[in-house]
VEXRO-850189 format. One record per residue: residue number from 1; chain; x, y, z negated of N, C-alpha, C, O in turn. Coordinates in Angstrom, 1 decimal, padded with zeros to 4 digits. Atoms other than C-alpha are relative to their C-alpha. Layout:
N
ATOM    nr   kette     n_px     n_py     n_pz    ca_px    ca_py    ca_pz     c_px     c_py     c_pz     o_px     o_py     o_pz
ATOM   NUM       A        X        Y        Z        X        Y        Z        X        Y        Z        X        Y        Z
...
// end
This chain:
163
ATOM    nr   kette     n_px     n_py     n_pz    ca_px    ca_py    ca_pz     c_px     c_py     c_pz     o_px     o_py     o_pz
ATOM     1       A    001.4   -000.2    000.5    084.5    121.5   -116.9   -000.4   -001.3   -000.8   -000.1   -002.4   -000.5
ATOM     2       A    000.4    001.2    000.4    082.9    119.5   -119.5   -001.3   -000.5    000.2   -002.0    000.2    000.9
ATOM     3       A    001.4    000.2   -000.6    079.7    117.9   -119.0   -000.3   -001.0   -001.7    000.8   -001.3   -002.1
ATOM     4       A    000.6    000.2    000.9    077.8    116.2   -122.3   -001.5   -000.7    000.6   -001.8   -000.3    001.7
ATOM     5       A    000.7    000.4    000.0    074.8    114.1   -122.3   -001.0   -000.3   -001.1   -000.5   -000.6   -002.2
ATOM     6       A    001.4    000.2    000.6    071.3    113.7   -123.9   -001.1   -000.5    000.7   -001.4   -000.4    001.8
ATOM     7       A    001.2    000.8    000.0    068.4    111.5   -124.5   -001.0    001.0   -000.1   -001.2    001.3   -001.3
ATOM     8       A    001.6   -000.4    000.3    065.1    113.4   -124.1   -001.2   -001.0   -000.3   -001.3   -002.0    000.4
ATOM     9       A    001.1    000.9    000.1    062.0    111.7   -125.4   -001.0    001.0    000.3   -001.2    002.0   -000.5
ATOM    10       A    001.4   -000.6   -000.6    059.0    113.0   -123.6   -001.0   -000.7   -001.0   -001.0   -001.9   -001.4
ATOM    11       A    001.3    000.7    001.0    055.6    112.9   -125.8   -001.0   -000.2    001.4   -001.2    000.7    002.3
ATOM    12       A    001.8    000.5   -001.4    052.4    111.3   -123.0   -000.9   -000.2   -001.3   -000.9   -001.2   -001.9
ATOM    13       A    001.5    000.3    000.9    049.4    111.7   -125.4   -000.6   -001.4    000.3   -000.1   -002.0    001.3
ATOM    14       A    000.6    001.4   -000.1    047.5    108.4   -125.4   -001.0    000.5    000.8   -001.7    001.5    000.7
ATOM    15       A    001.3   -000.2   -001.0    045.2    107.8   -122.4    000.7    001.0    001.2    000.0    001.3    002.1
ATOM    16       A   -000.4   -001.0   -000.8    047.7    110.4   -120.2    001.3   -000.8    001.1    001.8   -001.9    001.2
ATOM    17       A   -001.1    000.5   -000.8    050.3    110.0   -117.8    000.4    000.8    000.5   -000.4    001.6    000.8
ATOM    18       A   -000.5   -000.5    000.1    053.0    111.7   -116.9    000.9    000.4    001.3    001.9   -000.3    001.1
ATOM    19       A   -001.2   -000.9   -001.2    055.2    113.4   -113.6    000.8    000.7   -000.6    000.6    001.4   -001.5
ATOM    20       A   -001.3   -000.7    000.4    058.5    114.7   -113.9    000.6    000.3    001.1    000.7   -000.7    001.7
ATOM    21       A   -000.2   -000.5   -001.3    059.7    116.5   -110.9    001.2    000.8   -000.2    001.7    001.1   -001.3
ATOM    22       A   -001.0   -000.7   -000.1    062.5    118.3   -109.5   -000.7    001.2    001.5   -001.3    000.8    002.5
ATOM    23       A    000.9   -001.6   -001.2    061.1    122.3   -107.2    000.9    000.6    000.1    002.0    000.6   -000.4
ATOM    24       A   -000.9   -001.4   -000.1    062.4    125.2   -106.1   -000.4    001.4   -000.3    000.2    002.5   -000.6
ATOM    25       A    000.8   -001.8   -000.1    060.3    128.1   -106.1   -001.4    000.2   -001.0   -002.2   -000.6   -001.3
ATOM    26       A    001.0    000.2    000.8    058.3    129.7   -108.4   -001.6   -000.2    000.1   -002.4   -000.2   -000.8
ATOM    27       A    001.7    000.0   -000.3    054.8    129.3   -106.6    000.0   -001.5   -000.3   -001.0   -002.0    000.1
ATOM    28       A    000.7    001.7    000.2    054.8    125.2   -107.8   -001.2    000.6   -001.1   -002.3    000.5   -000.6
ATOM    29       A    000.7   -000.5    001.2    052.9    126.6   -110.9   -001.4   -000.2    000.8   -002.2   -001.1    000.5
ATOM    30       A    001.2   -000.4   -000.7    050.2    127.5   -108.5   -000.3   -001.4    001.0   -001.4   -002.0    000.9
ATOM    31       A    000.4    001.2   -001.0    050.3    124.6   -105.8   -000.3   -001.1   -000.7   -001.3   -001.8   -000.4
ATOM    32       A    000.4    001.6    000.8    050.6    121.7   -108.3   -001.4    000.3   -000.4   -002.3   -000.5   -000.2
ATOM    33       A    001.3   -000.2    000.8    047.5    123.5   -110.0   -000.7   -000.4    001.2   -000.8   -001.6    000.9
ATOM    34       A    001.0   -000.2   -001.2    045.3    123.4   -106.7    000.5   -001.8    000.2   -000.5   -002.6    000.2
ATOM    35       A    000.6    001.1    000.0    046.7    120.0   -106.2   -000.9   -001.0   -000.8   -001.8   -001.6   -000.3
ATOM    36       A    000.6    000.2    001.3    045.6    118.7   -109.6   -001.7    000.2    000.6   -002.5   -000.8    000.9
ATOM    37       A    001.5   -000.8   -000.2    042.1    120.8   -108.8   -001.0   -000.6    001.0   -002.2   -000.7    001.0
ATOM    38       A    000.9    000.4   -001.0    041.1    119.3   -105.9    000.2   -000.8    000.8    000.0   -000.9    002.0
ATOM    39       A   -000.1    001.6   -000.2    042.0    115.6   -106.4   -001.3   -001.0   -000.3   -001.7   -001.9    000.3
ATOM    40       A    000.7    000.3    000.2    039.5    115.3   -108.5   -000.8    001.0   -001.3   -000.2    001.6   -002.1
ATOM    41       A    000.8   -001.0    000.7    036.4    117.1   -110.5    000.3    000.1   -001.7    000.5    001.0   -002.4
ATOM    42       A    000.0    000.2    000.8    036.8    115.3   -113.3    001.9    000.0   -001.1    002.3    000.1   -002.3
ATOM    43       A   -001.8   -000.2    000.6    040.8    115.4   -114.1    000.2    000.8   -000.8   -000.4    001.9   -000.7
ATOM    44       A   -000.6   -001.0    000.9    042.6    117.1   -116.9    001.2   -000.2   -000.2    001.9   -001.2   -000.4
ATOM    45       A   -002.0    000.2   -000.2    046.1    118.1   -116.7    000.2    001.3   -000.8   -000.6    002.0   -001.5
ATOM    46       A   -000.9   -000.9    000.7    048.8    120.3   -117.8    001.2    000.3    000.8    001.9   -000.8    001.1
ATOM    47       A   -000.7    000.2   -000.5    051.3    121.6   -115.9    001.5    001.0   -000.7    001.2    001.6   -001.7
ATOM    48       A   -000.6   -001.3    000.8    054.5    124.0   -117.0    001.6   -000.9    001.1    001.7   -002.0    001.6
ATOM    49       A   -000.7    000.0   -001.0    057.5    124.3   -114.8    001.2    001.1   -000.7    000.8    002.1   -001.4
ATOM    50       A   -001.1   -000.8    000.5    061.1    125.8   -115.8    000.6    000.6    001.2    001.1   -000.1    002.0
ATOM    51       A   -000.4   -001.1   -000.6    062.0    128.5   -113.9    001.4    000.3   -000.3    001.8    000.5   -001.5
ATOM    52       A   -001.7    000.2   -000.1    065.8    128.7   -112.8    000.8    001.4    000.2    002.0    001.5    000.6
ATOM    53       A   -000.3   -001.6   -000.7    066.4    132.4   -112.1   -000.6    001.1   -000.5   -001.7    001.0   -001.1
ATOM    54       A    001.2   -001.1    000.7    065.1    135.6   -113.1   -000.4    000.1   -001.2    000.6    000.1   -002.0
ATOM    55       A   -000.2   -000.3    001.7    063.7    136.1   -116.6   -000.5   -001.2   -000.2   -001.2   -001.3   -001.2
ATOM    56       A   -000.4    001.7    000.7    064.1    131.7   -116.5   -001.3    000.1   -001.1   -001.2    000.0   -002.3
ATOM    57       A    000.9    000.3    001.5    060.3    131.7   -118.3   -000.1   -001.5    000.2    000.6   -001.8    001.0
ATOM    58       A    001.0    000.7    000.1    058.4    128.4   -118.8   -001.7    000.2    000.7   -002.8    000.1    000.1
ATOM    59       A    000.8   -000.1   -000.5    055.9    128.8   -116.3   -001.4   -000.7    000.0   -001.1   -001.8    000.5
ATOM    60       A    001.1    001.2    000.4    052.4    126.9   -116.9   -001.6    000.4    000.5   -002.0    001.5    000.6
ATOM    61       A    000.9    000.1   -000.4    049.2    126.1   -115.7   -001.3   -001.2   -000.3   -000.8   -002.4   -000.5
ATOM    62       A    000.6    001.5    000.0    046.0    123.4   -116.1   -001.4    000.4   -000.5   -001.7    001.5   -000.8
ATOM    63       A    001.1    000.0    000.6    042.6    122.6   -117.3   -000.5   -000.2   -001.4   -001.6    000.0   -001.8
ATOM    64       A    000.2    001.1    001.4    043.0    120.8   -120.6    001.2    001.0   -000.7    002.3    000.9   -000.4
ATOM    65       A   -000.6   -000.9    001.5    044.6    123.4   -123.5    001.3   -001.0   -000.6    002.5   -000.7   -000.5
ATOM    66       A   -000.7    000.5    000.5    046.0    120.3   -125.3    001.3   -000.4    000.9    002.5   -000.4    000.4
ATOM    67       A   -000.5    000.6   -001.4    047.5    118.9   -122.0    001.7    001.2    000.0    003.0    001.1   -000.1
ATOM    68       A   -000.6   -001.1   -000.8    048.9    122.1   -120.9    001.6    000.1   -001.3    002.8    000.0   -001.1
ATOM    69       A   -001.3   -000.4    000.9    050.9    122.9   -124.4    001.2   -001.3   -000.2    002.3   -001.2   -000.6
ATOM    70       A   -000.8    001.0    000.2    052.2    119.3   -124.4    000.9   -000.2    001.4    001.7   -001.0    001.6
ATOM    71       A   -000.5   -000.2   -002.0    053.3    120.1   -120.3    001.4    001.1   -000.5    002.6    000.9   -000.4
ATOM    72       A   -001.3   -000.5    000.4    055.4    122.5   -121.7    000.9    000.2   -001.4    001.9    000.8   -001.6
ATOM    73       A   -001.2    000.6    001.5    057.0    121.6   -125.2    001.0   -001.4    000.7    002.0   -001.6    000.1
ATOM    74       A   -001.0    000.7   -000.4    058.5    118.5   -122.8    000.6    001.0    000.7    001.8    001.2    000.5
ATOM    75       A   -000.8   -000.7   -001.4    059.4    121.1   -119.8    001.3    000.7   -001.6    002.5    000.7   -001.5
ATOM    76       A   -001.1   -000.7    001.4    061.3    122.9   -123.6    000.9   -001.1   -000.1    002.0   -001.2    000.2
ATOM    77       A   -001.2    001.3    000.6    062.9    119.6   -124.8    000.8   -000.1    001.2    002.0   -000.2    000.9
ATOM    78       A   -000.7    000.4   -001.4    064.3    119.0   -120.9    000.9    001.0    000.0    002.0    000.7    000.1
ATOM    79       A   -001.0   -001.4   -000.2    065.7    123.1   -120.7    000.4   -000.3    001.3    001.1    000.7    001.6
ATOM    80       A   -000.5   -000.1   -001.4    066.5    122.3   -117.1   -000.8    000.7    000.9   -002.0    000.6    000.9
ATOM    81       A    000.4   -000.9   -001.2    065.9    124.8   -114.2   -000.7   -000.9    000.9   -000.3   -002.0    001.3
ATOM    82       A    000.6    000.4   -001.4    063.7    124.1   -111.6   -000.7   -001.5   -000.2   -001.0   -002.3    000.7
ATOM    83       A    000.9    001.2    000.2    062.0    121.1   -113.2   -001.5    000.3   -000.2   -001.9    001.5   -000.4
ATOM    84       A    001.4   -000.1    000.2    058.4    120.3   -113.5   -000.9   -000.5   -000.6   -001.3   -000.9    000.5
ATOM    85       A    000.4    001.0    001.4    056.2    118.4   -116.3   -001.5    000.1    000.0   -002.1    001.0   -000.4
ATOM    86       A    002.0    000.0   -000.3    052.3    117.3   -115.5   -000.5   -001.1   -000.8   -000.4   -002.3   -000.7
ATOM    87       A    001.5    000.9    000.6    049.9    115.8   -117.6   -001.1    000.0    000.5   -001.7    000.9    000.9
ATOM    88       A    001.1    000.1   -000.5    047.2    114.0   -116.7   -001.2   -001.0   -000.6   -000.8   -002.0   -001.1
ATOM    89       A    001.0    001.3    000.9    044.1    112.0   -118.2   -001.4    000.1    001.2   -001.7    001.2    001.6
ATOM    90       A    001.3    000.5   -000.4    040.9    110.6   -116.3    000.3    000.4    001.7   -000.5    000.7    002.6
ATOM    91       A   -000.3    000.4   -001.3    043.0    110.5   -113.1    001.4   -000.6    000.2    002.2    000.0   -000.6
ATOM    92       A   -001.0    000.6   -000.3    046.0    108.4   -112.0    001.3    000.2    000.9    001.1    000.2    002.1
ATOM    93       A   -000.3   -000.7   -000.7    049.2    109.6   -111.0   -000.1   -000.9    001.7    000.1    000.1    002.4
ATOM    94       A    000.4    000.7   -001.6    048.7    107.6   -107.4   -000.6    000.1    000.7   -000.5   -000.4    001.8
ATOM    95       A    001.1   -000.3   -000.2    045.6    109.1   -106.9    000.7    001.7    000.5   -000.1    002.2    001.3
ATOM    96       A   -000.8   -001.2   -000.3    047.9    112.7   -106.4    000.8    000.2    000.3    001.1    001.2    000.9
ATOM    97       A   -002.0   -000.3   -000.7    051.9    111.5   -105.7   -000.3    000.1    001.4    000.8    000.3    001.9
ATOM    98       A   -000.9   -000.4   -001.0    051.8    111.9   -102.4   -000.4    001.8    000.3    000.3    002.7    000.8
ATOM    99       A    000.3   -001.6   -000.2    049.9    115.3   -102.3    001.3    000.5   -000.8    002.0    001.4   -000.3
ATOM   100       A   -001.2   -000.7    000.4    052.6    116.1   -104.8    001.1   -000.2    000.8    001.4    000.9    001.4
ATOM   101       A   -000.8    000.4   -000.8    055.3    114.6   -102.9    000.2    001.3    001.2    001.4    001.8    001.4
ATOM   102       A    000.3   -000.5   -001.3    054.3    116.7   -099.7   -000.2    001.8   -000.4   -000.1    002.7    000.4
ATOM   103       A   -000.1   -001.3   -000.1    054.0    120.0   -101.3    001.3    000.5    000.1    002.1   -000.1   -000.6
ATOM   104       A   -001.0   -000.6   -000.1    056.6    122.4   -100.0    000.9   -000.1   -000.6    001.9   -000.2   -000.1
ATOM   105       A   -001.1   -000.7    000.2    058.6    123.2   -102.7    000.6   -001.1   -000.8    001.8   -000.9   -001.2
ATOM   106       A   -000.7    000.7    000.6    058.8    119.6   -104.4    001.0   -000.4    000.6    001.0   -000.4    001.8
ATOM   107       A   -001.1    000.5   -000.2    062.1    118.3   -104.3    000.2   -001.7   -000.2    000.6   -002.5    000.6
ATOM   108       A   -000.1    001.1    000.5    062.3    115.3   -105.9   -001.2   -000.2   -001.3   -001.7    000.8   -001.8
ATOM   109       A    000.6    000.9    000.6    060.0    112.7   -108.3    000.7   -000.8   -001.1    001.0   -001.8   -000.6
ATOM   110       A   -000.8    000.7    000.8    061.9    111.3   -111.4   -001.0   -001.0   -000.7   -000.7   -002.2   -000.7
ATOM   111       A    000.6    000.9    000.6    059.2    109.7   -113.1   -001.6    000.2    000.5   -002.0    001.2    001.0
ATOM   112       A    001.7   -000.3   -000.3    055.1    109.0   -112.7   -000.1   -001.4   -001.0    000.6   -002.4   -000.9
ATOM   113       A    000.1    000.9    001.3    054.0    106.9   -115.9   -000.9    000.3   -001.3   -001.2    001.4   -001.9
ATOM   114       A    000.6   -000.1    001.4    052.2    106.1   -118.9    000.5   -000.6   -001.0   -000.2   -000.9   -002.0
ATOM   115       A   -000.9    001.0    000.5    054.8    104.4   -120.4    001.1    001.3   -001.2    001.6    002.4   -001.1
ATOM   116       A   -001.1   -001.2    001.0    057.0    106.3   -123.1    001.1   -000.2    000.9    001.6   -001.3    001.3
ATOM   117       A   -001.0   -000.2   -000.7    059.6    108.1   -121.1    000.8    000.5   -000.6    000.5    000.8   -001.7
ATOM   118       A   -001.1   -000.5    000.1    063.0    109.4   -121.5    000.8    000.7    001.2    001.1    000.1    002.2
ATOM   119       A   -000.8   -000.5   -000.5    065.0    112.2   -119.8    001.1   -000.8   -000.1    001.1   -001.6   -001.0
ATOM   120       A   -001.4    000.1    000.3    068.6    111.5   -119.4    000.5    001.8    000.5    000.2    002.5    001.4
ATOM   121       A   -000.2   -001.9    000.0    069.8    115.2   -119.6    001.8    000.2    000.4    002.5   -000.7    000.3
ATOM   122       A   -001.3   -000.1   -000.4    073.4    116.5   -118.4    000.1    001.7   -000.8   -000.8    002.5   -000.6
ATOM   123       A   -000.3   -001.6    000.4    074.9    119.9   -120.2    001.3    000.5    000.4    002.3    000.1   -000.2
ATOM   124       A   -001.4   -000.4   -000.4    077.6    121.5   -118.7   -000.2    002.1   -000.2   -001.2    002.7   -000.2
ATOM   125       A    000.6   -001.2    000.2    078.3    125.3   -119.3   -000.8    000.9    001.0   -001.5    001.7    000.3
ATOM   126       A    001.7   -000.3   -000.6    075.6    126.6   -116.6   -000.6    000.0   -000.7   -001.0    001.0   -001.2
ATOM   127       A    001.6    000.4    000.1    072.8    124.9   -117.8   -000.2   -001.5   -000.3    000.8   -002.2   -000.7
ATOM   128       A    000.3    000.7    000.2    071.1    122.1   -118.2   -000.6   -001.1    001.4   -001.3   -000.4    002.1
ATOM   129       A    000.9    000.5   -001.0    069.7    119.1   -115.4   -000.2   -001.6   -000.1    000.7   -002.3   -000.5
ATOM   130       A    000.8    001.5    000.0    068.1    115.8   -115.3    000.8   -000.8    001.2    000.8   -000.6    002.4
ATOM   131       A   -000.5    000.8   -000.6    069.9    113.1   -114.2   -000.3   -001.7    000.6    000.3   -002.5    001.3
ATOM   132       A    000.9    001.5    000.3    067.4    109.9   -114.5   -000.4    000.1   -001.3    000.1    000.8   -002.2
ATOM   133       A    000.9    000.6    000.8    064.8    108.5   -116.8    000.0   -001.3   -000.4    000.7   -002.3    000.0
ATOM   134       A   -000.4    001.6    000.6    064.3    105.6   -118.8   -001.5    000.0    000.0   -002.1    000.9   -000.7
ATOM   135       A    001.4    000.6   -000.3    060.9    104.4   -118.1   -000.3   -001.4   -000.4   -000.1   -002.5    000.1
ATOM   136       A    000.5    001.5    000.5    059.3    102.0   -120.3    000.9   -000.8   -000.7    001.6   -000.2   -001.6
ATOM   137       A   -001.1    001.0    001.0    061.5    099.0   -121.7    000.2   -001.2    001.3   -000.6   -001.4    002.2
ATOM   138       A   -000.2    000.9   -000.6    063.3    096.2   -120.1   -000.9   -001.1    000.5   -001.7   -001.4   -000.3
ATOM   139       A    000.7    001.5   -000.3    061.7    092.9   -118.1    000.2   -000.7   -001.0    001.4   -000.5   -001.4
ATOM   140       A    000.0    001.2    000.6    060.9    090.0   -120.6    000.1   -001.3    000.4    000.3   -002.4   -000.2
ATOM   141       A   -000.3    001.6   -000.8    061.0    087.5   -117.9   -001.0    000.5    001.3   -001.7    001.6    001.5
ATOM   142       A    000.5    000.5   -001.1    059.6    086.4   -114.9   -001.2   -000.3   -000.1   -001.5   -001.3   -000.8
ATOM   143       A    001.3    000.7    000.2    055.6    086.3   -114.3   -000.1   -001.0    000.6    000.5   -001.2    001.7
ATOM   144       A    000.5    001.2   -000.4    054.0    083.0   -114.0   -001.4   -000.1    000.6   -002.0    000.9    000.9
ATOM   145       A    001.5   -000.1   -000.8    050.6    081.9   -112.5   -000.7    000.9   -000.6   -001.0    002.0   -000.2
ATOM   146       A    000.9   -001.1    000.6    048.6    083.4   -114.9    000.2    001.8   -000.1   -000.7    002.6    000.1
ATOM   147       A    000.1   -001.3   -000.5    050.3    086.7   -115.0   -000.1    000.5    001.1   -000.3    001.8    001.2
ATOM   148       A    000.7   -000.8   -001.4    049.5    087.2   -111.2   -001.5   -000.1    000.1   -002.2    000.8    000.5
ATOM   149       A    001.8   -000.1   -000.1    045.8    086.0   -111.4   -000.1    001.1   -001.3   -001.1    001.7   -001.2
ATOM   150       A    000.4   -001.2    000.9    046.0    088.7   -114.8    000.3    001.3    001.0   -000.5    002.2    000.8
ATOM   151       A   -000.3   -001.3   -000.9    047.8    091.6   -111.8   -001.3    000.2    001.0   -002.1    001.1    001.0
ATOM   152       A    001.1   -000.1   -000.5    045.5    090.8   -109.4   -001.6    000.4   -000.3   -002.3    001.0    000.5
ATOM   153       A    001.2    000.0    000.8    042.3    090.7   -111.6    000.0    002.0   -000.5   -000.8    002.9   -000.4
ATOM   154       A   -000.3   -001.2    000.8    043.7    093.9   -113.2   -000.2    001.1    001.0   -000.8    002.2    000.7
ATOM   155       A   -000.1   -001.2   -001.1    044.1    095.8   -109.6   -001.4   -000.6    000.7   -001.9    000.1    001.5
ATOM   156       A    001.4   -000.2   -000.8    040.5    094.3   -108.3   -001.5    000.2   -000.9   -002.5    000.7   -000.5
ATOM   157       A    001.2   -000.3    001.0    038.2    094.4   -111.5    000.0    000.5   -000.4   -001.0    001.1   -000.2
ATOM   158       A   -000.4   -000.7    000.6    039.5    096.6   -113.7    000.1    001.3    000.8   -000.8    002.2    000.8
ATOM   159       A   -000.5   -001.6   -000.9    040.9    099.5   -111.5   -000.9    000.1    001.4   -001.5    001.1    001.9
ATOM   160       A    001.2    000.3   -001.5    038.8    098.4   -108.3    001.5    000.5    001.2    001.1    000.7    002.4
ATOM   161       A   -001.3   -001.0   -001.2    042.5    099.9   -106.1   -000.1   -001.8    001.2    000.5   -001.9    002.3
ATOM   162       A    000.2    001.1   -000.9    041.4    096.0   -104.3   -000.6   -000.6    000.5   -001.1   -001.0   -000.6
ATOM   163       A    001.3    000.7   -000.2    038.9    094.0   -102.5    000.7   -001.4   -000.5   -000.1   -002.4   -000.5
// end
């Protein structure tokens, strides 16, 4: 058997952020939606899910139109079964991963980010599956005083996630 490799570049609209999941069944479409729904009022997402079986559609769901079509033109560039692809803006994925996490049918978590991502893709004759991500860009170094009083400041004034 041969197996082949590809770089996916996922698009995150500016201001979004991004889940990449691994499911099983086709009701995620529906669960992620409801989690999404009733995290928060204000949220706008996109969800679209590749269906591994059966007539293998692009299954999709969300609040936000633009969201939604950009949820599944990555779930297209990826082509892997049983993956899952969420956009989100004016909520954080941290504020949702563990509800996602805990729904039944996820399996796995490959990325949660606002950072320009990358599939790592595997093709073998089956199909297609995700093998890891490339999230963001290498360390520059080691933070010093000031970038922890900048982390700190960032997670209690800015985001409020601290007292």
């Amino acid at each position: 058997m041969d197996v082949k490799f590809e770089v996916v570049q996922l698009e995150v609209p500016e201001g979004s952020n991004i889940v990449v999941g691994q499911t099983h069944f086709i009701k995620t479409i529906e669960d992620l939606y409801e989690v999404m729904a009733t995290s928060s009022p204000s949220a706008k997402f996109g969800i679209a899910f590749n269906e591994a079986s059966g007539p293998c559609l692009i299954r999709h769901d969300g609040n936000d139109e633009a969201l939604e079509k950009q949820a599944i033109e990555n779930a297209k560039r990826i082509g892997a079964g049983h993956v899952f692809v969420m956009l989100m803006k004016e909520i954080y994925p941290i504020s949702v991963l563990n509800s996602v996490k805990l729904t039944q049918e996820i399996c796995t978590i490959y990325a949660a980010t606002a950072n320009p991502l990358q599939a790592i893709v595997a093709v073998t004759e089956q199909g297609r599956g995700i093998i890891g991500v490339v999230d963001g860009f290498p360390p520059k170094g080691v933070e010093g005083e000031k970038d922890i009083k900048d982390r700190k400041s960032l997670l209690r004034d800015v985001i409020g996630y601290k007292r």
